[in-house]
VEXTORTOR-235912 format. One record per residue (C-alpha): residue number from 0; y, x, z negated. Coordinates in steps of 0.02 Angstrom, whole numbers, plus 50000, padded with zeros to 5 digits. Layout:
residues N
+-----+-------+-------+-------+
! num ! north !  east !    up !
+-----+-------+-------+-------+
! NUM !     Y !     X !     Z !
...
+-----+-------+-------+-------+
***
This chain:
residues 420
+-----+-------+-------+-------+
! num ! north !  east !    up !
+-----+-------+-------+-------+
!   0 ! 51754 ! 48012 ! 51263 !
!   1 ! 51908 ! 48093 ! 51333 !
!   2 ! 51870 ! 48269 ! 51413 !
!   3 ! 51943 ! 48427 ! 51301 !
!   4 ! 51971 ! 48302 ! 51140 !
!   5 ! 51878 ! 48326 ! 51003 !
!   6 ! 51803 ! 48178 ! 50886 !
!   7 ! 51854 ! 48219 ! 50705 !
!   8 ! 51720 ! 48185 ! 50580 !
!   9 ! 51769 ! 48175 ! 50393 !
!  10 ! 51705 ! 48244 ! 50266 !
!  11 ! 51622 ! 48397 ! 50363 !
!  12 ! 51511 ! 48297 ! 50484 !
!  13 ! 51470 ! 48363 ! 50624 !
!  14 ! 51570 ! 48317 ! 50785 !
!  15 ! 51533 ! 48327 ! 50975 !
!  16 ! 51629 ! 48342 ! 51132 !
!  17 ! 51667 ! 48381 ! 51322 !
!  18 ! 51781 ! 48544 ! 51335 !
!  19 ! 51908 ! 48578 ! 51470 !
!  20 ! 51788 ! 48736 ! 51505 !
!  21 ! 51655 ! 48622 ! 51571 !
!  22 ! 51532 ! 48647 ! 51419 !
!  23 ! 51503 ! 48534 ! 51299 !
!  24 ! 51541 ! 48597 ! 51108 !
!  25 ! 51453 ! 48545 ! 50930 !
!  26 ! 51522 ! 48598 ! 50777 !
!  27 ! 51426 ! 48605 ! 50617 !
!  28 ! 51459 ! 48632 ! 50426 !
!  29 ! 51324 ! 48720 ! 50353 !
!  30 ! 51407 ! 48753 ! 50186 !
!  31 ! 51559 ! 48856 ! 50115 !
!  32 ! 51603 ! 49034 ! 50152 !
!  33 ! 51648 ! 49174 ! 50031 !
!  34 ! 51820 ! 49134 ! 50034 !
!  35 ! 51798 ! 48950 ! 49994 !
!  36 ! 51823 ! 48877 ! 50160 !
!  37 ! 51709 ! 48793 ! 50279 !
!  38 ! 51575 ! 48861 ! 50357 !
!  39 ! 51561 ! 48782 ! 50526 !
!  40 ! 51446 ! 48837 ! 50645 !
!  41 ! 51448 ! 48829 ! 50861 !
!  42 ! 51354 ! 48780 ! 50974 !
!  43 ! 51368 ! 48734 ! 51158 !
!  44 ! 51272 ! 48667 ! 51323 !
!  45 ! 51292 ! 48609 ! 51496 !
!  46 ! 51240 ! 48430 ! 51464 !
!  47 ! 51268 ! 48313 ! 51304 !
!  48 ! 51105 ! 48281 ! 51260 !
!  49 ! 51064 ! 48476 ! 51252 !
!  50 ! 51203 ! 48506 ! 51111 !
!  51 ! 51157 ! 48343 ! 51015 !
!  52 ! 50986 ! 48440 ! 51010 !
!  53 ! 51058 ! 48594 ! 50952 !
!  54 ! 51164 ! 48497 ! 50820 !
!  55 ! 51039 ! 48384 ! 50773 !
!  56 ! 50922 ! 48586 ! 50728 !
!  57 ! 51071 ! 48648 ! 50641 !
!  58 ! 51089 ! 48506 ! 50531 !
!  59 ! 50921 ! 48504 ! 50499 !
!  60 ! 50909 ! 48706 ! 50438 !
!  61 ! 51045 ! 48636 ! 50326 !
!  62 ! 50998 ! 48539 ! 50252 !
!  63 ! 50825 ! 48628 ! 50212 !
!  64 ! 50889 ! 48767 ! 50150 !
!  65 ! 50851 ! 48875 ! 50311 !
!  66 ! 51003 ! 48906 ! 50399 !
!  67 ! 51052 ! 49095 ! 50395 !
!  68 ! 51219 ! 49177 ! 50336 !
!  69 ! 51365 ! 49176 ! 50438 !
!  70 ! 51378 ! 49329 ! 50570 !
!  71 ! 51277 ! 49401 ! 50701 !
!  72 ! 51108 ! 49439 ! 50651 !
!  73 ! 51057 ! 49629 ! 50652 !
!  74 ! 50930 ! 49700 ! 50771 !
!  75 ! 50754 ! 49708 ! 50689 !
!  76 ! 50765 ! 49909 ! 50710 !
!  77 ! 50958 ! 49889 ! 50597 !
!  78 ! 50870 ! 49769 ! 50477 !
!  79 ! 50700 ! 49900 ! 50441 !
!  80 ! 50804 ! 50044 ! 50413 !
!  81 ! 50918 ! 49923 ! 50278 !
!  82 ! 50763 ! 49865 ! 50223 !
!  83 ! 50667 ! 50039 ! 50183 !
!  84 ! 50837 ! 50136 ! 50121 !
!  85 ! 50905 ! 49995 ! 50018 !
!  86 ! 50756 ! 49879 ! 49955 !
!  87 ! 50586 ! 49946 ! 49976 !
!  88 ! 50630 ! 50108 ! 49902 !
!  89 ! 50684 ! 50054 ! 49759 !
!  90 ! 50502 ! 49948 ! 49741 !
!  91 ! 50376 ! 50056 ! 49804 !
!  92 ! 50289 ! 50216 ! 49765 !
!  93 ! 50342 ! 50357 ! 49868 !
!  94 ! 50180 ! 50367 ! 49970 !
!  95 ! 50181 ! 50196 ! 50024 !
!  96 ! 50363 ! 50199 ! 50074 !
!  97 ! 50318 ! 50363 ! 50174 !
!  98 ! 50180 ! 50257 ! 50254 !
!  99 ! 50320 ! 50116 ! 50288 !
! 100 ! 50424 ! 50203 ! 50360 !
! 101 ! 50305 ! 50301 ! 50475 !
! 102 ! 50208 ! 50145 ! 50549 !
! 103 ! 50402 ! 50090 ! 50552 !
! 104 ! 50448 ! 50229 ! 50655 !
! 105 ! 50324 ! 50244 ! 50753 !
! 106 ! 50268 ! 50063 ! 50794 !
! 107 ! 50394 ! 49922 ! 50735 !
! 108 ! 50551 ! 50001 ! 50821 !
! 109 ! 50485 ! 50060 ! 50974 !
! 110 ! 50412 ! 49905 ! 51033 !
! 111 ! 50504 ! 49787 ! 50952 !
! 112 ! 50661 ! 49865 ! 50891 !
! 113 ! 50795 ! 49808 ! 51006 !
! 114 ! 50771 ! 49638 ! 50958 !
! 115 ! 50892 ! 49524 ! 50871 !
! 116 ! 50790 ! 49475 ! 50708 !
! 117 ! 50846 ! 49298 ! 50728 !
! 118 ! 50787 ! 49310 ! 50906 !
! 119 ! 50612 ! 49379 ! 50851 !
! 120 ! 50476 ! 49293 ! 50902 !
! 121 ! 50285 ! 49270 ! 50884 !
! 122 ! 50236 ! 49332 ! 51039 !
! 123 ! 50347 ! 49475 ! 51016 !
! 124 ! 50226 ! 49521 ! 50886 !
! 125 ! 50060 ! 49474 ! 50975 !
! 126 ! 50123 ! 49616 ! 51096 !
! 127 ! 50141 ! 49747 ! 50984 !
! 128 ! 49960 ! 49706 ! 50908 !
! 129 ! 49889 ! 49696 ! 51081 !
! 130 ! 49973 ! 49861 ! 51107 !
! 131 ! 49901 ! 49949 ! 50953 !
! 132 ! 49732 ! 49907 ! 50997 !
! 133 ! 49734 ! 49948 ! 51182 !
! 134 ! 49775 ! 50129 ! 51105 !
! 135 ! 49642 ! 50160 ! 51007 !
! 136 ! 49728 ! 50114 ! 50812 !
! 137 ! 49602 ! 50013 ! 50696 !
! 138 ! 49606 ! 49828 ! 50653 !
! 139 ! 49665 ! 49887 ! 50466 !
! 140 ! 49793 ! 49994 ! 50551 !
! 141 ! 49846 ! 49851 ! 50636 !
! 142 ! 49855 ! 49727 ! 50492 !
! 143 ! 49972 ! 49844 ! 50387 !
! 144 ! 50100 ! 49862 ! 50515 !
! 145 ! 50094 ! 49672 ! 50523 !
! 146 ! 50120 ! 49665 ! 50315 !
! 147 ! 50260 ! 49784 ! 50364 !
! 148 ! 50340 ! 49693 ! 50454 !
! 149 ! 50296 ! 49508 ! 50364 !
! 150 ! 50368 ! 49572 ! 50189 !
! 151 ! 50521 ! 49654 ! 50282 !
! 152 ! 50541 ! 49475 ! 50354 !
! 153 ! 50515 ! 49382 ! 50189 !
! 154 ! 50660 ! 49482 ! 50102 !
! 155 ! 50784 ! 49417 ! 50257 !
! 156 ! 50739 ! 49254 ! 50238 !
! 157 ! 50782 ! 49263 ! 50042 !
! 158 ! 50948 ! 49351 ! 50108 !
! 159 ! 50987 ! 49230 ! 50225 !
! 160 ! 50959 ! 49358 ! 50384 !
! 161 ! 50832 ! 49221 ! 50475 !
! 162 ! 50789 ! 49062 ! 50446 !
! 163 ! 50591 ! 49100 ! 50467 !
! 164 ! 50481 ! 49224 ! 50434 !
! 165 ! 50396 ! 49230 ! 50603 !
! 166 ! 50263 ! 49363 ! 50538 !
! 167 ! 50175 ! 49192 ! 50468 !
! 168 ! 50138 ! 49110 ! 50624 !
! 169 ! 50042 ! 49248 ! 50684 !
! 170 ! 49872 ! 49289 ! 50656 !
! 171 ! 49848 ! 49471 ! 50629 !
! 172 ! 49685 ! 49533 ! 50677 !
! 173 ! 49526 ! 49546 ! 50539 !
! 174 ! 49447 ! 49663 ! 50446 !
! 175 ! 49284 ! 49596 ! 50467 !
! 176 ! 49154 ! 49676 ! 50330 !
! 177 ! 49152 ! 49851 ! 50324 !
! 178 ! 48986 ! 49926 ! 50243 !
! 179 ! 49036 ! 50059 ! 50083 !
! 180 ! 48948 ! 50217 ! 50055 !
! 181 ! 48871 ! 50238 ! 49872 !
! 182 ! 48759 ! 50357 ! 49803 !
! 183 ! 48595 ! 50293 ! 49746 !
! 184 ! 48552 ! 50329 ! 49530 !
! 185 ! 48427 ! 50468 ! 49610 !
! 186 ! 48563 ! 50572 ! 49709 !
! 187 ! 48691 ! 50548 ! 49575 !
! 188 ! 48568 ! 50614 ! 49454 !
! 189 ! 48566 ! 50765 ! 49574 !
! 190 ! 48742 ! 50776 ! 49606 !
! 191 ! 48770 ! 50787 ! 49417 !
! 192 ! 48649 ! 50906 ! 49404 !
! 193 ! 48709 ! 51031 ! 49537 !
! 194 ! 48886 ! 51020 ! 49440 !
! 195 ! 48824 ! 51092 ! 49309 !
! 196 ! 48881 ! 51275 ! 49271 !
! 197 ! 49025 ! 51252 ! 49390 !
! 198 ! 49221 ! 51239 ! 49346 !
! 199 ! 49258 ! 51083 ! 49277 !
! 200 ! 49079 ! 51024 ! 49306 !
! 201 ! 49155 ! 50837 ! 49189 !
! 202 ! 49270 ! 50807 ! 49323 !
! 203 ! 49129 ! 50745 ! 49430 !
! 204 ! 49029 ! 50661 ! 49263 !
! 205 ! 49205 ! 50583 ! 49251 !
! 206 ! 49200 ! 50494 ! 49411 !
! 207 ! 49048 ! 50438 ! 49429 !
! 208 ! 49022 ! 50357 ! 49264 !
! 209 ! 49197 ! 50290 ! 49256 !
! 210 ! 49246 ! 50243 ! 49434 !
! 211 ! 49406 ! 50358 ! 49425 !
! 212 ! 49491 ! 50378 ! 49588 !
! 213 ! 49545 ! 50569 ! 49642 !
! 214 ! 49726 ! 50555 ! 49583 !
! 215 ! 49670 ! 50460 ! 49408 !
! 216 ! 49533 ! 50606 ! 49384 !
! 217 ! 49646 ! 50764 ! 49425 !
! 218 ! 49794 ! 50679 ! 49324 !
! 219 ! 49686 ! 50640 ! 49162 !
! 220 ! 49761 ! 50722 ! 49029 !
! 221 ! 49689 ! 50756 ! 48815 !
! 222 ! 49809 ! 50648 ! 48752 !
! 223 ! 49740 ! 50502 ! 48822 !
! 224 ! 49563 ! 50561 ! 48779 !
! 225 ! 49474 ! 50542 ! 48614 !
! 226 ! 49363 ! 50645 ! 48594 !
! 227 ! 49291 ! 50540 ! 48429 !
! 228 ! 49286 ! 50374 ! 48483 !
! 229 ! 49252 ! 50402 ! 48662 !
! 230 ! 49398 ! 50316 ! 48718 !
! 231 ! 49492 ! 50363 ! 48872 !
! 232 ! 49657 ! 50270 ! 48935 !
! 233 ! 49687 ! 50306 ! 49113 !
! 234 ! 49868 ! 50300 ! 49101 !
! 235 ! 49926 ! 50455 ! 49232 !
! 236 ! 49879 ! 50519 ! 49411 !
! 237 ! 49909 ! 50653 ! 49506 !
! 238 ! 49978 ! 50639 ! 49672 !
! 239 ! 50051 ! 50731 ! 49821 !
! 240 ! 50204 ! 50655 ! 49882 !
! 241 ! 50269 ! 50721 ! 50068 !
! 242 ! 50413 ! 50832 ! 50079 !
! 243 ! 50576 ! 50767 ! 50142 !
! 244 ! 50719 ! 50846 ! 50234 !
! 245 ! 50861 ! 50877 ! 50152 !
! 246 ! 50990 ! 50942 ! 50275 !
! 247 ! 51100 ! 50825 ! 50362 !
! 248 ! 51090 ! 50925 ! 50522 !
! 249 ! 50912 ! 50995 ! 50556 !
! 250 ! 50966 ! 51143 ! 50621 !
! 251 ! 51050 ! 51194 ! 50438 !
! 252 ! 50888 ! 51246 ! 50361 !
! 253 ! 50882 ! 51386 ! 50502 !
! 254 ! 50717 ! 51324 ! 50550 !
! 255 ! 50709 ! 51383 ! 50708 !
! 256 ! 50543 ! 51248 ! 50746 !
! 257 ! 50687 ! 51107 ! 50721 !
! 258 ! 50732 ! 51026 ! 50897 !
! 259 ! 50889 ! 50938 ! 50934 !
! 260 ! 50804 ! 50750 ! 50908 !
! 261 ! 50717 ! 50776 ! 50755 !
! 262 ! 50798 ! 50640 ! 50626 !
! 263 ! 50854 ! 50666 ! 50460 !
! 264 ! 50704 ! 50618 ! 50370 !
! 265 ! 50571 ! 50729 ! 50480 !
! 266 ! 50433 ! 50785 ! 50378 !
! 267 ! 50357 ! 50893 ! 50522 !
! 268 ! 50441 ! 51045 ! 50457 !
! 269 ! 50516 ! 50975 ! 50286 !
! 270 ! 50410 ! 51097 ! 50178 !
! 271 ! 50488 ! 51240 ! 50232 !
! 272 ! 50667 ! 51179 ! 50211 !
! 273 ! 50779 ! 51267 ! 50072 !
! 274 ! 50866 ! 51091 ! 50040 !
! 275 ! 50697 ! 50994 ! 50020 !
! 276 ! 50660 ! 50860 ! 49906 !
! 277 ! 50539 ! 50711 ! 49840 !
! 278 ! 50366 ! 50811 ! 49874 !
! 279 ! 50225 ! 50902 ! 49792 !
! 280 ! 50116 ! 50857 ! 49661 !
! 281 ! 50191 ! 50743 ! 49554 !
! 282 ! 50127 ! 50625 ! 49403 !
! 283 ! 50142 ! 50442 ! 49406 !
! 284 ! 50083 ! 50294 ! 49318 !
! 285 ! 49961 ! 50178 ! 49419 !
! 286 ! 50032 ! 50004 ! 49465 !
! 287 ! 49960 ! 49852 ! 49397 !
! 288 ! 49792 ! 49833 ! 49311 !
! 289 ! 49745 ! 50019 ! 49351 !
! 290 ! 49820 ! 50063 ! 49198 !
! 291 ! 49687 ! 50037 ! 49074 !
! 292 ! 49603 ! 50086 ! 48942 !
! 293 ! 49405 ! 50119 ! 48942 !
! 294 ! 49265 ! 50187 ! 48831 !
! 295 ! 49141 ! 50319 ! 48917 !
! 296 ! 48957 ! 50338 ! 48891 !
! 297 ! 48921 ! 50471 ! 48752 !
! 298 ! 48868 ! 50587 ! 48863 !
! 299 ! 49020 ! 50612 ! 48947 !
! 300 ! 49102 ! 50641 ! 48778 !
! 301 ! 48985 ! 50770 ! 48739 !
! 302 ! 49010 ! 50852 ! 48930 !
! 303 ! 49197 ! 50832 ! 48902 !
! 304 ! 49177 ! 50936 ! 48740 !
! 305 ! 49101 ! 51064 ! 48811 !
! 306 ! 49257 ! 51042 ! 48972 !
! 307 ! 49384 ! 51079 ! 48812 !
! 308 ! 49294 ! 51227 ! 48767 !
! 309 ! 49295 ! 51317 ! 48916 !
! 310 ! 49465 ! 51257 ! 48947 !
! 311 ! 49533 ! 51350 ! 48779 !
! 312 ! 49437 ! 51516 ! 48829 !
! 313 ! 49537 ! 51509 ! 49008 !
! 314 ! 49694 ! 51458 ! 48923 !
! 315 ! 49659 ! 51616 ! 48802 !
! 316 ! 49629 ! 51741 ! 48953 !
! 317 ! 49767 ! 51662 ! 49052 !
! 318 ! 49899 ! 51710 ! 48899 !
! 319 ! 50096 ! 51683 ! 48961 !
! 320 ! 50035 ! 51639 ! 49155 !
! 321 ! 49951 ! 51482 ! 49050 !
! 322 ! 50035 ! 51309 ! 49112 !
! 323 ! 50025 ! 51203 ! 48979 !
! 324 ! 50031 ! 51014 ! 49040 !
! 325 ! 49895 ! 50948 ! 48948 !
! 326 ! 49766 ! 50921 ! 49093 !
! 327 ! 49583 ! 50887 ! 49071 !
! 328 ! 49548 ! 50973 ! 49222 !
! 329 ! 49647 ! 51106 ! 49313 !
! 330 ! 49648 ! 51275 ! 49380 !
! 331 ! 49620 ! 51428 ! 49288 !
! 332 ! 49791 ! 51433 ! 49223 !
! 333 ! 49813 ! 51272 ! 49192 !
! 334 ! 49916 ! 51214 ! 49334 !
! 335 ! 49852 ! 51059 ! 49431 !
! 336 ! 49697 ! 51044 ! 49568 !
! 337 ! 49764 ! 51003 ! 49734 !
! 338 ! 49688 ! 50881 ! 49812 !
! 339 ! 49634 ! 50981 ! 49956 !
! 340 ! 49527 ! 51092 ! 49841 !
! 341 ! 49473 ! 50957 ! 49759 !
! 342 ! 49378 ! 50886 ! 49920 !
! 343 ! 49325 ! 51046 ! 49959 !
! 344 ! 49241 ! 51087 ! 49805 !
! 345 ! 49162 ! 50905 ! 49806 !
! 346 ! 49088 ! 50947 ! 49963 !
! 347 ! 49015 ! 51104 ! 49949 !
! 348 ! 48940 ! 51004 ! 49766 !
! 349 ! 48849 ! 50911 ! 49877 !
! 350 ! 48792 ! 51029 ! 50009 !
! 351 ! 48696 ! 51103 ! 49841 !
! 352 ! 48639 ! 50933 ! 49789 !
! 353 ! 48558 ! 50923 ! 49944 !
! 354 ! 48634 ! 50737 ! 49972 !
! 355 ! 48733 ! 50678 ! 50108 !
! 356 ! 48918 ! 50677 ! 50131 !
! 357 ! 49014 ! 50555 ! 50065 !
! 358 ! 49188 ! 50528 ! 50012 !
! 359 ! 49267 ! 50575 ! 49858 !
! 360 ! 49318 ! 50395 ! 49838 !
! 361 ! 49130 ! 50339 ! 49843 !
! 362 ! 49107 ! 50406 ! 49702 !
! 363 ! 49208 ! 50237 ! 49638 !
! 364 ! 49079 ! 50135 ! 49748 !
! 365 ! 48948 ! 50239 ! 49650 !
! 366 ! 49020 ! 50156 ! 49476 !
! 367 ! 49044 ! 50003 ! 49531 !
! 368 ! 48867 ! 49977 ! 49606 !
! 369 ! 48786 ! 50072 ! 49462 !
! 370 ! 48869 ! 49973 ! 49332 !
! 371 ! 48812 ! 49793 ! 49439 !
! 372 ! 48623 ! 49856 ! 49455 !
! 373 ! 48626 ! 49888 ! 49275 !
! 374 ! 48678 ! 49708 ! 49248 !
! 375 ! 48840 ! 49741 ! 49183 !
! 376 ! 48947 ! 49574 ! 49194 !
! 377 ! 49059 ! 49565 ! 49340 !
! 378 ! 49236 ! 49540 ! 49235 !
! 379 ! 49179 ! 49689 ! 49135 !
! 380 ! 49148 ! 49794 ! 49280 !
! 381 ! 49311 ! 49728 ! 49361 !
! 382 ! 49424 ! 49803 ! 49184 !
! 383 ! 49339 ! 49955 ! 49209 !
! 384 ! 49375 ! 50010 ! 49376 !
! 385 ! 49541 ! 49939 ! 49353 !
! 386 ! 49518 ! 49791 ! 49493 !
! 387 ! 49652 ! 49649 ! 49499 !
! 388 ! 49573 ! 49540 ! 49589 !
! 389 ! 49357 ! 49505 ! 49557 !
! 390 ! 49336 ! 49477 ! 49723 !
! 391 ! 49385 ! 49649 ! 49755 !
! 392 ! 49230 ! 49681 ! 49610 !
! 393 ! 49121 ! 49572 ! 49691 !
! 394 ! 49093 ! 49655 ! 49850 !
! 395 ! 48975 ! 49782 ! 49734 !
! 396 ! 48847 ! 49646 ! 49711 !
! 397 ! 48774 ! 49632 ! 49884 !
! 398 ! 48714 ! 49811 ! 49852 !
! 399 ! 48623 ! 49788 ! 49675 !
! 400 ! 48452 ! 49806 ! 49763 !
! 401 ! 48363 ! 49828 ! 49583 !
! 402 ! 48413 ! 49659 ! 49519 !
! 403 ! 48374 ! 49597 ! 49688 !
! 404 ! 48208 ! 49654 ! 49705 !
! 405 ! 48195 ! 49612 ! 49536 !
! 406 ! 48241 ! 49431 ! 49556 !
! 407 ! 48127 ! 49421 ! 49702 !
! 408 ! 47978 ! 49464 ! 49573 !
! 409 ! 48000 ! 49359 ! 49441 !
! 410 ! 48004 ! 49207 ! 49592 !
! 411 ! 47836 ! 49277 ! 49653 !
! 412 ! 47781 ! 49262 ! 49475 !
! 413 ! 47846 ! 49107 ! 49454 !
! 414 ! 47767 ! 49016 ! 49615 !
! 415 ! 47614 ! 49126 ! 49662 !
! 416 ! 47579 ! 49222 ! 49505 !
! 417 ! 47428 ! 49176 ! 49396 !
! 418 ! 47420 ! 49050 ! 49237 !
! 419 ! 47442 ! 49148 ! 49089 !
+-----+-------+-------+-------+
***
């Protein structure tokens, strides 16, 4: 082949040759731009061989369906922020996009950020797991920054961004089994009984005969209860979304606690901004199979009765400072229970139970482990805490003792007891 004269291949193949620069070229059409002409890649190498290679990858990525859009590929610091302004936020609930962005900020772009994301690799990603752990963060910790980052990834495959999704050649690190905390049927029994004679003594009754979680409890509202039929559809819940900045320069609010670095989107001072937005309590519908529909036990309708009472005595002392949205349980003048107070009162409950701490959200456990030792089939124990996946159900029936121990008799009866 004559040196500096290139082989013309017809039809778009892809052609070869020696360059008066002292490289060796490949050129390779990977399909058609936006304006309707050619896209033909570049590549280049000291020897032959070493750009047949790299021709010989392109046209493979081609022809799979792999090779990314034409352009240089954004840093993986460029592509999260597109990624979390532009996509994610549209998708996900405000929470979860403040936790995205907050592992983003403080994990994904410092240790990884400079990084071309077509450049990206594995190891790249080992390192900033190795480095979480050596500083103290949890395995689960760990393993959401890594779905981060893998669902960030999958979106610029489907854009054309990368041509792999290098997130799913690592192994991020397991869970293991983590043991949950339930209350046994005698301290529940004594948890319900120190509620009584409290404020909204049901909102306890409520969670541990139902499995509500904290935002589905505070959130329930009377028209989704009936009061006849014992129906309730758990439909709303209440939670507290995290204030965000709203000046363009920090120092605009006049908060004099802003320094010159903090970014648009701080939330470290946020609540006290006069151009704030996004945060407070807030109603929203749960995602997926949470929203459902369930029947309580009659003596929670009859507890709940006595809840709507009370409720319409307050609402009567309360007069104009009454808020009426329509909640189950709330404060005196009908405005919502922060959360805060809400695990405050739940654990001075159980300081006069005379149980042990747990968390609020054990209460769920409670339910679900109640509900299994009563022999309560699995799939109807899975529509009723609202699971969407069994498996998730399933982890309650290692701690059904009773039907345990109760399996483990009727096997000593069977083999060692007497003849009837």
């Amino acid at each position: 082949m004559t040196e500096g004269k290139r082989t013309r291949r017809p039809n778009g193949r892809s052609s070869i040759y020696p360059g008066k620069d002292g490289w060796w070229h490949g050129y390779v059409t990977v399909g058609i731009k936006a304006d309707g002409k050619p896209d033909r890649r570049h590549v280049r190498g000291r020897e032959e061989h070493e750009v047949t290679k790299k021709v010989r990858t392109l046209e493979k990525e081609r022809d799979s369906g792999l090779v990314r859009k034409a352009g240089r590929a954004p840093t993986v610091a460029q592509w999260m922020e597109t990624y979390l302004d532009t996509i994610a936020a549209r998708r996900l609930a405000p929470k979860t996009l403040y936790d995205y962005r907050s592992k983003t900020e403080n994990w994904i772009v410092p240790h990884i950020g400079r990084h071309r994301l077509d450049r990206l690799l594995p190891e790249h990603l080992d390192g900033l797991y190795a480095a979480m752990l050596k500083a103290g963060k949890a395995p689960s910790t760990v393993l959401k920054v890594h779905r981060v980052i893998s669902r960030a990834l999958k979106i610029a495959v489907r854009r054309g961004k990368v041509a792999r999704n290098v997130a799913t050649l690592v192994d991020p690190p397991s869970l293991g089994y983590t043991e949950q905390a339930q209350f046994s049927r005698e301290e529940a029994r004594k948890v319900l009984a120190a509620a009584q004679g409290r404020r909204n003594a049901a909102r306890w009754s409520v969670a541990l005969a139902c499995g509500l979680r904290q935002g589905e409890a505070l959130g329930l509202r009377w028209e989704y209860v009936d009061l006849e039929t014992g129906d309730v559809k758990v439909w709303w819940q209440l939670q507290r979304n995290v204030w965000q900045h709203g000046c363009d320069d920090p120092h605009a609010c006049g908060e004099r606690l802003h320094r010159a670095t903090c970014p648009p989107r701080c939330t470290r001072h946020a609540s006290r901004c006069p151009q704030r937005f996004g945060g407070g309590l807030v109603f929203r519908r749960p995602k997926g199979k949470s929203r459902r529909q369930i029947t309580m036990p009659a003596s929670l309708v009859e507890a709940l009765r006595e809840q709507r009472k009370t409720q319409l005595v307050e609402r009567h002392l309360a007069g104009d400072a009454w808020r009426d949205l329509d909640l189950v349980f709330a404060e005196s003048d009908g405005s919502p229970i922060d959360q805060k107070s809400d695990w405050k009162e739940w654990a001075a409950l159980l300081a006069d139970a005379g149980v042990r701490q747990i968390r609020i959200h054990d209460m769920r456990h409670t339910a679900g482990t109640l509900l299994v030792a009563q022999g309560v089939h699995i799939r109807a124990v899975q529509e009723i805490l609202g699971h969407s996946d069994v498996r998730t159900t399933e982890g309650y029936t290692h701690v059904a003792s009773e039907i345990a121990r109760d399996a483990a008799a009727r096997m000593d009866s069977a083999l060692w007891g007497g003849d009837d």
